[in-house]
C-alpha positions as YAML, in Angstrom:
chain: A
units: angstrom
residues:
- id: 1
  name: UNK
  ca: [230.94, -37.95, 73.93]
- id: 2
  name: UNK
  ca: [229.82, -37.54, 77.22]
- id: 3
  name: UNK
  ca: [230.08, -39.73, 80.80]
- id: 4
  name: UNK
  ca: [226.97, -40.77, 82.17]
- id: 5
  name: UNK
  ca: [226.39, -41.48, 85.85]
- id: 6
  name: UNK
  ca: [223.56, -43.56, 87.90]
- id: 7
  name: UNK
  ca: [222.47, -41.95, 90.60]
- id: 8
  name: UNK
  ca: [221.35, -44.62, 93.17]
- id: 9
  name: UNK
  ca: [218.22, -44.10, 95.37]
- id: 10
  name: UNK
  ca: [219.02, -43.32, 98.73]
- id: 11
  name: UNK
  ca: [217.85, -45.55, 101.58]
- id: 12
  name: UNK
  ca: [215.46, -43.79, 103.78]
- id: 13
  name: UNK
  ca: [216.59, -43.14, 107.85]
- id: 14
  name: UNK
  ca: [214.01, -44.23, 110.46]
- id: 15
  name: UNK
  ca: [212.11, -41.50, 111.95]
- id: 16
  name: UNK
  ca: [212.22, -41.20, 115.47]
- id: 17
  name: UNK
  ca: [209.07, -41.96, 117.27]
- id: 18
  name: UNK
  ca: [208.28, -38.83, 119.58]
- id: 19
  name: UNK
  ca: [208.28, -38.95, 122.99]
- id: 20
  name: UNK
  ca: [205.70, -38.40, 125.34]
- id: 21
  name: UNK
  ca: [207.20, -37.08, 128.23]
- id: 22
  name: UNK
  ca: [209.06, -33.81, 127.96]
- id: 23
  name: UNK
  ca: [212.20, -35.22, 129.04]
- id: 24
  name: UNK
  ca: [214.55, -34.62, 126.51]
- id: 25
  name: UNK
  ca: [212.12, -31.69, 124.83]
- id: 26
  name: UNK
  ca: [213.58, -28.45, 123.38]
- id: 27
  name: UNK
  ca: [210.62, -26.32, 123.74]
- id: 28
  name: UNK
  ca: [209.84, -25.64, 127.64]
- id: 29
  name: UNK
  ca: [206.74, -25.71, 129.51]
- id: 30
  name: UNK
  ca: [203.88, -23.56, 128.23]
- id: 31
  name: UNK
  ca: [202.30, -23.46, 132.05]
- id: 32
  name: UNK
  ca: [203.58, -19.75, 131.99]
- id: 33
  name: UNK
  ca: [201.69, -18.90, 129.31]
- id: 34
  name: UNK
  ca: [198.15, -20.06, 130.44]
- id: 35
  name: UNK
  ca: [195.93, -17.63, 131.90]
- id: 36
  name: UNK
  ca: [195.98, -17.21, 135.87]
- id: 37
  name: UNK
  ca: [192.86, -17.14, 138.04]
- id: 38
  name: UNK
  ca: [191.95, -13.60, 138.39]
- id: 39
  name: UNK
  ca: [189.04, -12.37, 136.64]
- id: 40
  name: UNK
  ca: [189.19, -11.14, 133.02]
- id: 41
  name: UNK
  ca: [188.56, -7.17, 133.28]
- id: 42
  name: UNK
  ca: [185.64, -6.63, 130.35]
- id: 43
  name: UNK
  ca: [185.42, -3.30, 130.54]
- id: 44
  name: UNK
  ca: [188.70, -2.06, 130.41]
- id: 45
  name: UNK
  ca: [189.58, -4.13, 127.10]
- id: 46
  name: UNK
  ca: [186.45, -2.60, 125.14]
- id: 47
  name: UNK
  ca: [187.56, 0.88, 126.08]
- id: 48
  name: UNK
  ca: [191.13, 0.13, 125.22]
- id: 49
  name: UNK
  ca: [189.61, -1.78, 122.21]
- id: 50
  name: UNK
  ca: [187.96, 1.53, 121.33]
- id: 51
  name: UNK
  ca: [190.37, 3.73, 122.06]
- id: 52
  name: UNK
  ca: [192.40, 1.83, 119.57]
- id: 53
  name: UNK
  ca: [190.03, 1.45, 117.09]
- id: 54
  name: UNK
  ca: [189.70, 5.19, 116.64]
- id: 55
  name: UNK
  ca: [193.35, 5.71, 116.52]
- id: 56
  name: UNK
  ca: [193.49, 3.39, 113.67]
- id: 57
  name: UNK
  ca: [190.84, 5.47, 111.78]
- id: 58
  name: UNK
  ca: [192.29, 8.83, 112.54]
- id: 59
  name: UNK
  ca: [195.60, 7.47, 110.74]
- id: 60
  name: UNK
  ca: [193.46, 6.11, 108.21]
- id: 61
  name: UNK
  ca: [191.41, 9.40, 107.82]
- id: 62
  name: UNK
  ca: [195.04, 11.54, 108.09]
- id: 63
  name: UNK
  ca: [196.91, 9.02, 105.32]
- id: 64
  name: UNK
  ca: [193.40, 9.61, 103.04]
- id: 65
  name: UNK
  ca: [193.51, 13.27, 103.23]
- id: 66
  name: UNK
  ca: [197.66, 13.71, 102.72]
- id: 67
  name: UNK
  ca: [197.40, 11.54, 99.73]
- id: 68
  name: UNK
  ca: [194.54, 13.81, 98.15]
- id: 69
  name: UNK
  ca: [196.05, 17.25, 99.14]
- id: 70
  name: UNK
  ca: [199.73, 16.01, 97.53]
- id: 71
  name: UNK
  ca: [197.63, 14.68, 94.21]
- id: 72
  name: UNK
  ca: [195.88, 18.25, 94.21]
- id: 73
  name: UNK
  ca: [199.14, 20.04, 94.81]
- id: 74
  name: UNK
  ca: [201.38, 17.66, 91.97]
- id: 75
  name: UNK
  ca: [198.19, 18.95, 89.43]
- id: 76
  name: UNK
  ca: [198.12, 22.46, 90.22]
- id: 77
  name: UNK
  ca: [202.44, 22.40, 89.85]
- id: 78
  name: UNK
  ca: [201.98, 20.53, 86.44]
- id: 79
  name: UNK
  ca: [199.62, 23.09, 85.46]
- id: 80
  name: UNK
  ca: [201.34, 25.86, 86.25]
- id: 81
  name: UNK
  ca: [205.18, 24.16, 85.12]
- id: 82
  name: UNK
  ca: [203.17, 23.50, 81.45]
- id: 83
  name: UNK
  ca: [202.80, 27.46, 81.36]
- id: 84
  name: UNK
  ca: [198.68, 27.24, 81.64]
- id: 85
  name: UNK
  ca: [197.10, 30.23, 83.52]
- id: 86
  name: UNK
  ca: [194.13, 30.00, 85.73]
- id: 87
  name: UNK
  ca: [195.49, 26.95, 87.29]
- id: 88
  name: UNK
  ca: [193.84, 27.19, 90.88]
- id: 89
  name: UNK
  ca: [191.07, 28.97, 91.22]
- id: 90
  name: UNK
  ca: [191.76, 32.69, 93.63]
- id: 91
  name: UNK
  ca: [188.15, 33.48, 95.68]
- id: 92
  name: UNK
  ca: [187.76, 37.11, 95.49]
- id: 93
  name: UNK
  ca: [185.34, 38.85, 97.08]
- id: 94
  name: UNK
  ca: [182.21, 40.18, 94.88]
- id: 95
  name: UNK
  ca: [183.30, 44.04, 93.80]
- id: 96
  name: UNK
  ca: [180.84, 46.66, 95.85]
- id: 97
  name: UNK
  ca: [179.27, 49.61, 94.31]
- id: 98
  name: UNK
  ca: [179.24, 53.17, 95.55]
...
């Protein structure tokens, strides 16, 4: 038949206690990443703020409108591919009488 083996629990390792001086610390001092003393400039983060928010909704706006103009454009080419006339409608000016 067949061999059977017994797997034995393994004995658990002591965790290390951390430290709590940086000594011996892989990650450096995050002192360079705290903010410095000078005065946070308001004004110039809303405008950039704005600035950035109507960038984002110009791409939004442009991404809308290519997606709807390539969806009109794949119907009017399956119309036309299917041999259908009168696929997209031609504006012709109203004939004039004499």
């Amino acid at each position: 038949m067949g061999r059977i083996i017994n797997f034995r629990p393994r004995r658990s390792m002591p965790r290390p206690r951390p430290q709590n001086d940086n000594a011996g610390s892989p990650v450096e001092d995050l002192e360079k990443f705290e903010q410095s003393g000078e005065e946070d400039n308001y004004r110039d983060r809303m405008i950039t703020n704005a600035v950035a928010f109507v960038f984002a909704v110009l791409l939004i706006l442009a991404g809308i409108w290519l997606a709807t103009t390539m969806a009109q454009m794949r119907k009017n080419q399956d119309c036309v591919l299917s041999g259908r006339r009168g696929c997209t409608p031609v504006e012709a000016p109203p004939p004039t009488r004499f």
